[in-house]
N, C-alpha and C positions, 0 to 999 in steps of 0.2 A: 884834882885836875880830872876832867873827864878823859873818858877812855879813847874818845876822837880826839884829842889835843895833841899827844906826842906826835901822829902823825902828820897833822896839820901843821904844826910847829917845822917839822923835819921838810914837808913841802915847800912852805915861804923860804926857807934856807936853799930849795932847789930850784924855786922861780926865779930868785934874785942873784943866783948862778947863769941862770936861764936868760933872764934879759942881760945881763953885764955880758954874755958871748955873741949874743945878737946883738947889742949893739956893735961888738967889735967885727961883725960880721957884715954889718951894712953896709952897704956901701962897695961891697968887695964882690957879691953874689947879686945876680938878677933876684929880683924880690921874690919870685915866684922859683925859680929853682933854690933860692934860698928856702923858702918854707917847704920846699920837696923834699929837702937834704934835713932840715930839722924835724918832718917828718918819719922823713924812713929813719933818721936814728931815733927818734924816738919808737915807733913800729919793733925797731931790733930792740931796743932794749928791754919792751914789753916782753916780746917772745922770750929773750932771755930769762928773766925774772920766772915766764912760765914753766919752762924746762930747769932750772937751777935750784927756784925753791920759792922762798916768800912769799908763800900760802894763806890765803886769809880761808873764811869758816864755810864750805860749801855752799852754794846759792844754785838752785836750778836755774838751766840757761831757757828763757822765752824768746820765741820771735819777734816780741815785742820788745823783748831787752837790748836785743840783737839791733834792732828799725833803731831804734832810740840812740843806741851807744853809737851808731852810723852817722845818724846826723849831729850828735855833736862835734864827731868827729870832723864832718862837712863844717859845720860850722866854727871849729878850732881851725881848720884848715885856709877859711877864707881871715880869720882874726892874723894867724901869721903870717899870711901876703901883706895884709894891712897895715902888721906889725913892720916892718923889714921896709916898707915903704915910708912909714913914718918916722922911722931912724934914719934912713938914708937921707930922708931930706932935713934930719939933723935937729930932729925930735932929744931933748934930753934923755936921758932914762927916766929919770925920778918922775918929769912930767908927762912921758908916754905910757911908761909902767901905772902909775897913778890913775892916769885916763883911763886906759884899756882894764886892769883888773880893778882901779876903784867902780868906774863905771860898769863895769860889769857884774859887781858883789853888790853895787847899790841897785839895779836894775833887779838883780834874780831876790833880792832881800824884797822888793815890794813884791815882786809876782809871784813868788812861793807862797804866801799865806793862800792865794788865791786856786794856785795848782797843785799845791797839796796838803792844805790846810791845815800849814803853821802858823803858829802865835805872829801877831804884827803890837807888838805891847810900847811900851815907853822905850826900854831901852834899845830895840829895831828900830825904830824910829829915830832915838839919838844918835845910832849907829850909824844910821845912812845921812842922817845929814853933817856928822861929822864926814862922811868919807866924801860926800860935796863939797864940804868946806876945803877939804886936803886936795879933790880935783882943781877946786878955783884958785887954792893958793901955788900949790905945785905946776899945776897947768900955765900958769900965768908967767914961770921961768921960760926966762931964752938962754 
């Protein structure tokens, strides 16, 4: 198993923590102070992690890293307005979860080979048109 796996592994177990509270959360918060409040706990619980411990291996910090890690955060930030609003109006999980991070793994899976000049082989390929396939059939749940 590669040495990314355990943690990727231990993530999808916190996405799908992640979406089953948002969805019990829609509907109950405005979409937008919804994603404020998913945000600043998520915020605190970064910080925490900082100050406590779970250290990964030094990496010098750039202004570029800084601009970068910014906007994805802008742009995590407009996904969980999105998210919170497509639950509330009663988005399943399985098919919103599927849309938003299949669609999303299959999008950054074509434009990566391009941005920073990873492999696009057979099995990328198989991979993302399976995860269409899992959008079109999940998607298609009411």
């Amino acid at each position: 198993m590669p040495a990314w796996s355990p943690p990727a592994l231990t993530a999808a177990v916190f996405i799908a923590v992640h979406y089953l509270l948002l969805r019990a959360a829609s509907g109950r918060i405005e979409d937008r102070l919804g994603a404020l409040v998913l945000e600043s706990a998520a915020a605190i619980g970064i910080a925490a992690s900082l100050l406590v411990g779970l250290r990964s291996a030094p990496v010098a910090t750039t202004r570029a890293g800084v601009l970068l890690a910014a906007g994805s955060g802008l742009a995590v930030s407009v996904a969980s307005i999105l998210i919170f609003a497509a639950l509330r109006k009663g988005g399943p999980v399985a098919s919103t979860g599927t849309i938003v991070l299949g669609g999303g793994v299959a999008l950054s899976a074509l434009a990566a080979p391009w941005l920073f000049g990873e492999s696009f082989g057979w099995r990328r390929a198989a991979g993302v048109g399976l995860g269409l396939a899992a959008m079109w059939v999940l998607g298609g749940e009411s």
